[in-house]
Backbone bond lengths (Angstrom), bond angles and torsions (degrees), N, CA, C in turn:
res aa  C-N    CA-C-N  psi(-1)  N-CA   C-N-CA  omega(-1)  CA-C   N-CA-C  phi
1 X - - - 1.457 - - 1.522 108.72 -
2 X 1.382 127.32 124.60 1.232 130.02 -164.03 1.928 93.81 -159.18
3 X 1.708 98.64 154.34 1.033 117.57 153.93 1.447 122.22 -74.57
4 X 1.642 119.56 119.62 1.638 121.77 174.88 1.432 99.73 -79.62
5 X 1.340 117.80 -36.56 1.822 111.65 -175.80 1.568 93.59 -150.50
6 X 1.613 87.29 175.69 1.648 106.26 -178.67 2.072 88.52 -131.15
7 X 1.056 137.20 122.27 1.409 143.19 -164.81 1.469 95.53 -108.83
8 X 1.205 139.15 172.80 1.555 171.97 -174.13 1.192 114.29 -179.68
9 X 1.333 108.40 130.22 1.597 130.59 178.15 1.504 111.22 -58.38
10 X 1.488 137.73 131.32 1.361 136.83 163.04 1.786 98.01 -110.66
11 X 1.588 96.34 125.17 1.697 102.59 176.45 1.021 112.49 -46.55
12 X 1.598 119.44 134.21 1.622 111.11 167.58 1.899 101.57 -140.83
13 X 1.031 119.79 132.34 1.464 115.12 172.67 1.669 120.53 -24.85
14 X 0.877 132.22 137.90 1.179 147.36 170.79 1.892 132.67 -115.35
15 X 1.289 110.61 60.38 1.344 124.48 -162.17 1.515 100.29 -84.63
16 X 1.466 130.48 12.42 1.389 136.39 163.08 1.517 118.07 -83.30
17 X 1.457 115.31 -10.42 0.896 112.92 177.31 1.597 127.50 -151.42
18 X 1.792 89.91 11.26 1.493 106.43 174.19 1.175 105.38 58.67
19 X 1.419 109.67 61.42 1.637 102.93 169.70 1.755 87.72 -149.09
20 X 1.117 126.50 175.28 1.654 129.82 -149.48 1.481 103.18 -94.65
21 X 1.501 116.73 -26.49 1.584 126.63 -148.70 1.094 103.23 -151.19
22 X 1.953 146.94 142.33 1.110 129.95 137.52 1.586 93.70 -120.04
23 X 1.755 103.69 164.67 1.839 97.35 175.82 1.365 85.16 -100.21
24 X 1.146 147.41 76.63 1.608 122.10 -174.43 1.901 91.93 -125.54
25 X 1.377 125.39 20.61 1.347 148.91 152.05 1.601 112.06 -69.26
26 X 1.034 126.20 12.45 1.799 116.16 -161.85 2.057 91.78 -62.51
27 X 1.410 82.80 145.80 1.734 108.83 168.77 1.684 115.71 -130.92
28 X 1.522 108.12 147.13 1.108 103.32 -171.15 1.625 115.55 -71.87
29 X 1.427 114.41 139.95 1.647 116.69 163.52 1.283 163.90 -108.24
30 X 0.965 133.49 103.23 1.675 126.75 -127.74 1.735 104.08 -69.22
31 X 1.117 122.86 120.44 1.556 134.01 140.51 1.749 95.47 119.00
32 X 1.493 140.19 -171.87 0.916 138.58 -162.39 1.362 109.70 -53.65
33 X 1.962 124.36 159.47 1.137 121.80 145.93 1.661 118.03 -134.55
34 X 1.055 106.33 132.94 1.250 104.36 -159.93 1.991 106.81 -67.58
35 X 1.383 110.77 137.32 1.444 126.20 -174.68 1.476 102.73 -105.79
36 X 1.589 120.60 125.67 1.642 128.34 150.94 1.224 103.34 -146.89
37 X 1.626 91.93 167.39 1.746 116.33 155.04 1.583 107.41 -47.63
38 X 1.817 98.96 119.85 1.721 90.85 158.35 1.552 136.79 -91.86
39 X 1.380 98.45 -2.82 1.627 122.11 -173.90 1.136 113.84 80.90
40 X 1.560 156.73 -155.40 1.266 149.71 -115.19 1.751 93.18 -123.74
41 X 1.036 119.46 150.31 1.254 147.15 163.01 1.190 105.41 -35.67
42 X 1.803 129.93 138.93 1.635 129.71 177.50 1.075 119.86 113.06
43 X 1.819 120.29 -15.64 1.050 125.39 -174.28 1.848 114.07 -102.07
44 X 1.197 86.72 -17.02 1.508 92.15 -163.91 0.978 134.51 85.28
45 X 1.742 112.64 12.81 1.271 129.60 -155.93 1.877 98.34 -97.72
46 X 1.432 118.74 146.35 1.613 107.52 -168.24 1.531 86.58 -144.95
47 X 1.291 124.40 161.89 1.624 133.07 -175.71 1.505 126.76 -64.85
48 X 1.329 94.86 -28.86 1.850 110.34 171.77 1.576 114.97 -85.54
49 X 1.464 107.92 122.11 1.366 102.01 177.62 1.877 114.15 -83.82
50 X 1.442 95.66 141.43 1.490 110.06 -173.77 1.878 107.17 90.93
51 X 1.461 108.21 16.49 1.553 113.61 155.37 0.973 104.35 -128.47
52 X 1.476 114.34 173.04 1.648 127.91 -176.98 1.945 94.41 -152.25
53 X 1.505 102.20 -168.89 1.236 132.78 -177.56 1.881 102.03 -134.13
54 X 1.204 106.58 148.37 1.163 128.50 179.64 1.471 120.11 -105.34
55 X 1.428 120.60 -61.09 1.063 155.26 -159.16 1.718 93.97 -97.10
56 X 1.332 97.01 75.82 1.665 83.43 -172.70 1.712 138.20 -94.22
57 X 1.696 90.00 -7.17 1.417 98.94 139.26 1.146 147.04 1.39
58 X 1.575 83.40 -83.59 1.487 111.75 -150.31 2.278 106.46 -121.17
59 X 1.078 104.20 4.07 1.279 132.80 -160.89 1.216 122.02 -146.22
60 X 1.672 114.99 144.56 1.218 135.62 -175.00 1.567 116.45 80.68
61 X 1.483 117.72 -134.95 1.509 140.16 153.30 1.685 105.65 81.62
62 X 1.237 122.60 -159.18 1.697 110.82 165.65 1.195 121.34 -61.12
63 X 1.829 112.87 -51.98 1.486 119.89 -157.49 1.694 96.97 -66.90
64 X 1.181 138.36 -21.65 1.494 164.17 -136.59 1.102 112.31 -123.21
65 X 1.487 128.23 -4.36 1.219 125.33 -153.77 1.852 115.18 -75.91
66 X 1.542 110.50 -48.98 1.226 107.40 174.31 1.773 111.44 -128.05
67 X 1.376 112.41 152.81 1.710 95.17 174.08 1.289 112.93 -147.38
68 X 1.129 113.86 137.05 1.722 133.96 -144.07 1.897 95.98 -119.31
69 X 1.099 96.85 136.77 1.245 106.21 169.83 1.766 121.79 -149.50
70 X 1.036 117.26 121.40 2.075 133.91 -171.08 2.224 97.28 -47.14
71 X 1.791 76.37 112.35 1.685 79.46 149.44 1.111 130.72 -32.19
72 X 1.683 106.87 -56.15 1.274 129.75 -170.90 1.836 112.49 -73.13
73 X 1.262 132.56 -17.91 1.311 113.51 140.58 1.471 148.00 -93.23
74 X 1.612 95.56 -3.18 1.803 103.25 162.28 1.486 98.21 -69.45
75 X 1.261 132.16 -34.44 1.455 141.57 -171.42 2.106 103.29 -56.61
76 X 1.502 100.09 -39.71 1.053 104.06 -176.09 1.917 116.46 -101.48
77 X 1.531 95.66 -16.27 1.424 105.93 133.35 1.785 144.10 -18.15
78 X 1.560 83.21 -71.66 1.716 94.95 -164.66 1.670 97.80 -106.87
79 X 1.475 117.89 37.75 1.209 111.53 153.59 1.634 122.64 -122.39
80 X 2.092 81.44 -17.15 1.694 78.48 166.30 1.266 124.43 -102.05
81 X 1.524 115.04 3.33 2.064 129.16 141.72 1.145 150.80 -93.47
82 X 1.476 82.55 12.30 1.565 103.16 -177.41 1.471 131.17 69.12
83 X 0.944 129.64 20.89 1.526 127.66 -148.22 1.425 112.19 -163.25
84 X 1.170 112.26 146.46 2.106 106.41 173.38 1.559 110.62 -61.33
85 X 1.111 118.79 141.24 1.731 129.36 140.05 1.337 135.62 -121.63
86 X 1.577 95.05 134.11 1.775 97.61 -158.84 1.424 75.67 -86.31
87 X 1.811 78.60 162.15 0.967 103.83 145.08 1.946 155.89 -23.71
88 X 1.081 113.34 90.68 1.804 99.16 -152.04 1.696 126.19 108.84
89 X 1.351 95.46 -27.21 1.420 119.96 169.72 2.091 111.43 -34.59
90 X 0.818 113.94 -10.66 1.446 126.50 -137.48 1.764 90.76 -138.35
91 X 1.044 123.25 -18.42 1.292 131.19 175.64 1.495 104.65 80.26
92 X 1.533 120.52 15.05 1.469 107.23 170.33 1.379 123.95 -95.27
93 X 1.599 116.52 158.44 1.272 116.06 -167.79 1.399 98.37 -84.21
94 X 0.958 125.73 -46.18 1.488 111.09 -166.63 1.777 85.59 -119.43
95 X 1.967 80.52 148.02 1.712 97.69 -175.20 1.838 95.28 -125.22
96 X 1.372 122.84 115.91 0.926 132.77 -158.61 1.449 112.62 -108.40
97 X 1.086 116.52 137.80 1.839 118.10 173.93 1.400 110.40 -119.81
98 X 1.622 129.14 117.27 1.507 128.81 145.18 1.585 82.85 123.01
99 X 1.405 133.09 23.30 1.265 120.94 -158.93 1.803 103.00 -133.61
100 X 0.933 140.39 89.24 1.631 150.75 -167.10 1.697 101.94 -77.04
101 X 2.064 90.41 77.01 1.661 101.60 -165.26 1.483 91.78 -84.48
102 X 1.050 147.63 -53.07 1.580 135.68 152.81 1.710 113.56 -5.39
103 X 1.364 103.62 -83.90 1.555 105.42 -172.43 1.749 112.21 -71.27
104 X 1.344 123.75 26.92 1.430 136.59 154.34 1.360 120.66 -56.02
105 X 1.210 122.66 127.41 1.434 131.66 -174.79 1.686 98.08 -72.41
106 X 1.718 111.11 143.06 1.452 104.38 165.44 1.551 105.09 -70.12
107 X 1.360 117.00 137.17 1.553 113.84 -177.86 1.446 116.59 110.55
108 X 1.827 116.25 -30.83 1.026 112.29 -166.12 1.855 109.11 -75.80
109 X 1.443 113.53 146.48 1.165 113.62 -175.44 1.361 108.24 -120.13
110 X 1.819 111.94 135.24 1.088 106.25 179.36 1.841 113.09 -105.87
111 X 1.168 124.43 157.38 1.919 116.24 163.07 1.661 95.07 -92.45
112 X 0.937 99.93 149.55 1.288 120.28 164.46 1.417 117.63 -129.11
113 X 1.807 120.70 124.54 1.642 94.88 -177.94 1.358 101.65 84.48
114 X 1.443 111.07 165.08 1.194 128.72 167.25 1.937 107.73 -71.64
115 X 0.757 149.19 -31.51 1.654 166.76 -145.07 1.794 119.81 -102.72
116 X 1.699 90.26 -60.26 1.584 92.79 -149.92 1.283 121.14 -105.21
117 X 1.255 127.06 107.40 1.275 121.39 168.63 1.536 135.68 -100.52
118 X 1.411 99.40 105.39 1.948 101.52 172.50 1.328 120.58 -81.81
119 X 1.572 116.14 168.27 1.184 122.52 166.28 1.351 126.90 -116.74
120 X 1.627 156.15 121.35 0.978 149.27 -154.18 1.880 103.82 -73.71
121 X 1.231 111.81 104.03 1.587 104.00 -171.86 1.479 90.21 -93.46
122 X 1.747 144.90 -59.85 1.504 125.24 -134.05 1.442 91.34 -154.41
123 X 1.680 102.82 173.37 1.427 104.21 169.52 1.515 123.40 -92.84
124 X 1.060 148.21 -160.26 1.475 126.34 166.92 1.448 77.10 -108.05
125 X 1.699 111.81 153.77 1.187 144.99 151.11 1.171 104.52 -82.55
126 X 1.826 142.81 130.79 1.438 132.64 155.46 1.203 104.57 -81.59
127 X 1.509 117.09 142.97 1.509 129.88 -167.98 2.087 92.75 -125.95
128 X 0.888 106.00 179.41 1.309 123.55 170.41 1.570 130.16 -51.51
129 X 1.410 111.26 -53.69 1.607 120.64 149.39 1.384 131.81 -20.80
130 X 1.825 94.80 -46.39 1.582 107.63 -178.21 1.071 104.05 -70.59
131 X 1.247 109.96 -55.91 1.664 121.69 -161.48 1.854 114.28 -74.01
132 X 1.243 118.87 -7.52 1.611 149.11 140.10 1.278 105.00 -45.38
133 X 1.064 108.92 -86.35 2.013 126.69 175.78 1.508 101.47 -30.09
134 X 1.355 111.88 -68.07 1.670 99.11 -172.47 1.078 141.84 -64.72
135 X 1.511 90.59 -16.40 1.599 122.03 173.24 1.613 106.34 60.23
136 X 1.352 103.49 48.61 1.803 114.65 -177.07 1.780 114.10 -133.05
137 X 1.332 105.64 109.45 1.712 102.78 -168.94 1.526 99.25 -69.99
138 X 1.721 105.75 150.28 1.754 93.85 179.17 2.065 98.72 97.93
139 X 1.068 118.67 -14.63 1.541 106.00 -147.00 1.937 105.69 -77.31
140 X 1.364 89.38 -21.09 1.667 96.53 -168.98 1.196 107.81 -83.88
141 X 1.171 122.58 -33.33 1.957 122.92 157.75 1.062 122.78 -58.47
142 X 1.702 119.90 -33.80 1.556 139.40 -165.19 2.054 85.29 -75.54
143 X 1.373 114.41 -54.70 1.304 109.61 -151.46 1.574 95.85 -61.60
144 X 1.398 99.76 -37.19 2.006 98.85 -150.59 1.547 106.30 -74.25
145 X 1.904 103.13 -24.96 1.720 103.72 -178.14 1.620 94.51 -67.89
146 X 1.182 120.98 -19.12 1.766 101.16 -170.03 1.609 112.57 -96.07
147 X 1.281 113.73 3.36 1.537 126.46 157.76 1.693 87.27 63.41
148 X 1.099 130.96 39.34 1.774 129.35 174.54 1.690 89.21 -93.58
149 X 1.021 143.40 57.67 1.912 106.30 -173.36 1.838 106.86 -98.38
150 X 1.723 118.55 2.20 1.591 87.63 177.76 1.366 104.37 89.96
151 X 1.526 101.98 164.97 1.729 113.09 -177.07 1.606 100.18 -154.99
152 X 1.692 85.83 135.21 1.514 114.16 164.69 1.485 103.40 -74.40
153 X 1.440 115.67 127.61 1.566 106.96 148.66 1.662 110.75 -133.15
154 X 1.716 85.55 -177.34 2.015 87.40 -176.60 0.979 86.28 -107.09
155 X 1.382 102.12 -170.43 1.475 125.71 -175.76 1.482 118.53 -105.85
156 X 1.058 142.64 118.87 1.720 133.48 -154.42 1.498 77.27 -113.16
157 X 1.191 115.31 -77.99 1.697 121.92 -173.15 1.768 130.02 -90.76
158 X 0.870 114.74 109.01 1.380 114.68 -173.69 1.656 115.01 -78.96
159 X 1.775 111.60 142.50 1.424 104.03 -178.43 1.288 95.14 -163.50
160 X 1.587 108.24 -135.10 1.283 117.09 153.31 1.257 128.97 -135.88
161 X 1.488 142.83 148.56 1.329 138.42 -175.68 1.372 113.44 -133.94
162 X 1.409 101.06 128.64 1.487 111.52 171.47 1.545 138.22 -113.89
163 X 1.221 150.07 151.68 1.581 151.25 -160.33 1.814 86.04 -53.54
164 X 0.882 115.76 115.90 1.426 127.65 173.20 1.249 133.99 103.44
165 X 1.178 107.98 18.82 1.484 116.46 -172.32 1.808 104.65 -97.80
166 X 1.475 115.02 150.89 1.350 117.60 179.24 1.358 104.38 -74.50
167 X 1.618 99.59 159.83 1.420 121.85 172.72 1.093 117.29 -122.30
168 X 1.176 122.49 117.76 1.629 143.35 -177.44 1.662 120.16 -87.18
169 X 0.816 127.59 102.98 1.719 105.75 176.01 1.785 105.35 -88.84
170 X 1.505 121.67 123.02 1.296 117.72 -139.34 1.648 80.05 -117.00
171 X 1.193 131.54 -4.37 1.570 115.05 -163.67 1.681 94.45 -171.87
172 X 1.423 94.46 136.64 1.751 88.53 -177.01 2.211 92.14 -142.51
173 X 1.373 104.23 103.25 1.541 99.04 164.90 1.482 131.02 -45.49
174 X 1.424 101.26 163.75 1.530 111.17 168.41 1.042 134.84 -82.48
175 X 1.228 102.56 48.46 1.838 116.58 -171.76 1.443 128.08 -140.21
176 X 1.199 132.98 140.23 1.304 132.97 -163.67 1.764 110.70 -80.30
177 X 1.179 120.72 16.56 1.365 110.81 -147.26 1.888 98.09 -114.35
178 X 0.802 113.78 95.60 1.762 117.34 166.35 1.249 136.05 -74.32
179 X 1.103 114.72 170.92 1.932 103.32 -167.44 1.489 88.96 -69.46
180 X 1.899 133.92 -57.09 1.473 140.91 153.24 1.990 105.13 19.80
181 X 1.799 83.25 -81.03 1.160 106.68 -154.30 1.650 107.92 -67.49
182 X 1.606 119.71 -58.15 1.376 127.18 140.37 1.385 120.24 0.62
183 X 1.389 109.48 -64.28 1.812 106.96 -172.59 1.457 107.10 -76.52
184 X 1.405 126.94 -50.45 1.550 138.95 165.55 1.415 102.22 -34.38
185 X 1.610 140.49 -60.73 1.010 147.10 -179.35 2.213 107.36 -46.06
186 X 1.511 80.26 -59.51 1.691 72.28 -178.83 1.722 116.45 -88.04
187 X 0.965 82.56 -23.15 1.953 74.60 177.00 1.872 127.02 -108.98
188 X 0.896 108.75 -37.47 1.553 105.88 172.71 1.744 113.61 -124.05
189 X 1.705 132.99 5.22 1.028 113.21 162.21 1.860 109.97 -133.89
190 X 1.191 112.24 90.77 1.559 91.99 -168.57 1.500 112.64 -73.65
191 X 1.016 138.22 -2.96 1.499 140.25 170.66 1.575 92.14 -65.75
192 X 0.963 169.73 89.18 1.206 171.22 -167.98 1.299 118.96 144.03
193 X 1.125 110.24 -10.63 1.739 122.18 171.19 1.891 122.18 -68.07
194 X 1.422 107.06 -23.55 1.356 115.57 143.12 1.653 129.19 -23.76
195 X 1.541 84.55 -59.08 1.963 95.88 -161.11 1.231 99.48 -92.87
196 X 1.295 141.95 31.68 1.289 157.29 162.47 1.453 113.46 -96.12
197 X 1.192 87.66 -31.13 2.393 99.70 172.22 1.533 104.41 -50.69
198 X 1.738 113.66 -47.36 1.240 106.98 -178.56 1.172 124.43 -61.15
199 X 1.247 128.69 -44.89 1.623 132.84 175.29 1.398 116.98 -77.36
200 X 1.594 113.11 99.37 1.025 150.76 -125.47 1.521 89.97 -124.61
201 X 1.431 137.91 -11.74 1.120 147.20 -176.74 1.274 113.88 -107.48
202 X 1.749 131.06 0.39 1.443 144.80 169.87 1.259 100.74 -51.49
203 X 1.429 139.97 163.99 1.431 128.34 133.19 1.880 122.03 -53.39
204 X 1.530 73.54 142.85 1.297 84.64 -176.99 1.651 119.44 -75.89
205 X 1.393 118.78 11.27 1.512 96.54 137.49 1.461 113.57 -115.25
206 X 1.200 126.25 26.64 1.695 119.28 151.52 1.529 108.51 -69.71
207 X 1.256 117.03 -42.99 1.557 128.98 177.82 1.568 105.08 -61.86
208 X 1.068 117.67 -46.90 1.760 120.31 -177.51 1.975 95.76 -79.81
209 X 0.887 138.75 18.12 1.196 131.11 146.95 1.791 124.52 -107.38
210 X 1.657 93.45 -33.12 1.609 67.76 164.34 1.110 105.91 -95.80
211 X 1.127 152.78 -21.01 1.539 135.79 174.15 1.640 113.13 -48.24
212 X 1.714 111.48 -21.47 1.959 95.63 171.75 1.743 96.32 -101.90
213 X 1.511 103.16 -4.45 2.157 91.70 174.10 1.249 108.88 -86.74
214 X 1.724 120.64 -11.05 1.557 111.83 171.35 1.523 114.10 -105.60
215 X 1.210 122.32 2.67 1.473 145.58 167.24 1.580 115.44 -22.80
């Protein structure tokens, strides 16, 4: 399990959502990048230095801080669009090989590197931006029926990480609940929004939503 790249956002207009800027452009970057806590959501602040968030809403903050997404499903990506995807393509910071970031426990923490340790907090939701980026009508239904969405994590340990560094999974909870299962829960199965009580490591307003969807 290793990092293939470390990505950073390059500003690019964002007329999907009427806002001036999205970073959802990340490209890969050669040699260290430094990893921290960005603190709370609003700032635009994101875990990789020399990226940001735009959309600050709905983006960035701790729970937001970095987001990783499997070689191995852009791989399964660009056969059902026909076409290459780099690396980052996907707006994630880290592009990972040998690593089953889908079937990740919420909670589970990986080291990366000698330094850095994250924690898998959420699934990505696809919003409009993405589906902008690909420039494919249909794309935000297409992504969520294929249950691929990737993982938000925070930052527990700050360092630096570079395109090749190992990946450790250093801690795995007592809970059945995966980023997989997580996204199914909020977007296409809500009978499953139950077993989300256990993962206790979600953000705490993923938890304050299903607590008023099981209300």
């Amino acid at each position: 399990m290793q990092l293939l790249s470390v990505n950073v956002g390059v500003p690019m207009p964002n007329p999907w959502k009427g806002l001036r800027a999205t970073g959802i452009d990340k490209r890969p970057v050669a040699g260290p990048v430094a990893v921290a806590a960005p603190g709370p959501k609003g700032t635009g602040a994101v875990g990789l230095a020399g990226d940001r968030a735009y959309d600050v809403k709905h983006h960035g903050g701790a729970d937001q801080a970095v987001y990783a997404y499997a070689r191995e499903d852009l791989d399964h990506w660009e056969g059902e669009l026909g076409r290459p995807l780099a690396d980052g393509l996907f707006g994630e910071n880290l592009t990972t090989t040998g690593l089953d970031v889908n079937g990740a426990l919420i909670g589970e923490r990986w080291r990366i590197g000698a330094d850095v340790v994250l924690e898998v907090s959420c699934p990505r939701i696809p919003c409009a931006t993405f589906q902008g980026r690909l420039e494919r009508a249909g794309w935000i239904k297409e992504f969520t029926r294929a249950v691929r969405p990737g993982a938000y994590l925070r930052v527990i340990e700050p360092g630096e990480i570079s395109a090749g560094d190992p990946v450790a999974v250093v801690r795995r909870p007592a809970h059945r609940v995966t980023v997989a299962v997580a996204f199914r829960a909020l977007t296409l199965e809500p009978g499953l929004l139950p077993l989300l009580l256990e993962a206790e490591a979600l953000p705490a307003e993923d938890l304050e939503l299903v607590r008023r969807r099981l209300a």
